[in-house]
N, C-alpha and C positions, 0 to 999 in steps of 0.2 A: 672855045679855046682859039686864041688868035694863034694861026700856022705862022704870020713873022715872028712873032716874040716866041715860038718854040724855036727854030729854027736858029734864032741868035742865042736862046737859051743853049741849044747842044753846043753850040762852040764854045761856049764856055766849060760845059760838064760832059763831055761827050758819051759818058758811060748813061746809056738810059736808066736800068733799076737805080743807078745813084740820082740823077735827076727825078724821076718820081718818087722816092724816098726823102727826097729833098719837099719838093714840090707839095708832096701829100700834106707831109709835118709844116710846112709853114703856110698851107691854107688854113689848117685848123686854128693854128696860133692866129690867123687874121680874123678867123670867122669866130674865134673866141673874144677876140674885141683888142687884139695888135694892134697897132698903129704900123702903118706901112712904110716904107723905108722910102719909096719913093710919091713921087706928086700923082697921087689918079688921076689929074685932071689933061697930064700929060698924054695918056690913054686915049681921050675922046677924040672922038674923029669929026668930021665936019657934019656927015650925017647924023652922027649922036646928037649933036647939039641944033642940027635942023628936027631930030626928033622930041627936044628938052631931055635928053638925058641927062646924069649927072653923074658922076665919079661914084656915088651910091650904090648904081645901077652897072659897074664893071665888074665883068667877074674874077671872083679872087684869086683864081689861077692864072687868069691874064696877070693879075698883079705881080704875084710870087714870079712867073716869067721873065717880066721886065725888070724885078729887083735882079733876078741873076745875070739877065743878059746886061745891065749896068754895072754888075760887079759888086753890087752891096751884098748880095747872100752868095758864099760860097762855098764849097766843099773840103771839107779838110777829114782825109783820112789816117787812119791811124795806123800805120803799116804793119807795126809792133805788135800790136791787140790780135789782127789778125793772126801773126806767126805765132805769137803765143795760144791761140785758141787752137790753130791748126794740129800745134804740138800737143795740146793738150788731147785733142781728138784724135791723132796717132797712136797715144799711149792709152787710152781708153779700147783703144781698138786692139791693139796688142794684146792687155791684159785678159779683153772678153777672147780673144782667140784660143790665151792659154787654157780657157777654162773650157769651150767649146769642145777641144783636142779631149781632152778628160771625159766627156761622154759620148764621144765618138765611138769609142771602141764598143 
């Protein structure tokens, strides 16, 4: 894992689990046979290609990095989803309290 392309990636997502949740799910989709949003040949370094390397041969997290740190992949949360799940797990916790109180005694 290239530390610049992380490093540009958190400015973009600064929240880490949202970045590796991110990061995770769109390695798969690349290593499932994605096409990548941006150029890998932009990726190789001077050394790579003194070594013959090839855009083949980058790893797919570097990729997903550099799409976010360009702005092509990025986070969109659902604030709503949340507050509704939350609520939902408030009232779940409520009802098992009532019932909890009931064999207390």
């Amino acid at each position: 894992m290239n530390s610049r392309l992380l490093k540009a990636a958190q400015e973009k997502i600064p929240s880490v689990p949202v970045l590796i949740n991110i990061v995770s799910k769109r390695e798969r989709e690349l290593i499932a046979g994605a096409k990548p949003m941006i150029n890998p040949q932009t990726l190789l370094t001077d050394e790579d290609r003194e070594k013959h390397r090839t855009a083949l041969d980058i790893d797919k997290c570097d990729i997903v990095l550099a799409e976010i740190a360009e702005g092509k992949l990025i986070a969109q949360i659902d604030f709503d989803a949340i507050a509704k799940a939350e609520e939902a797990k408030s009232r779940w916790n409520m009802k098992n309290a009532n019932i909890n109180s009931l064999y207390a005694d």
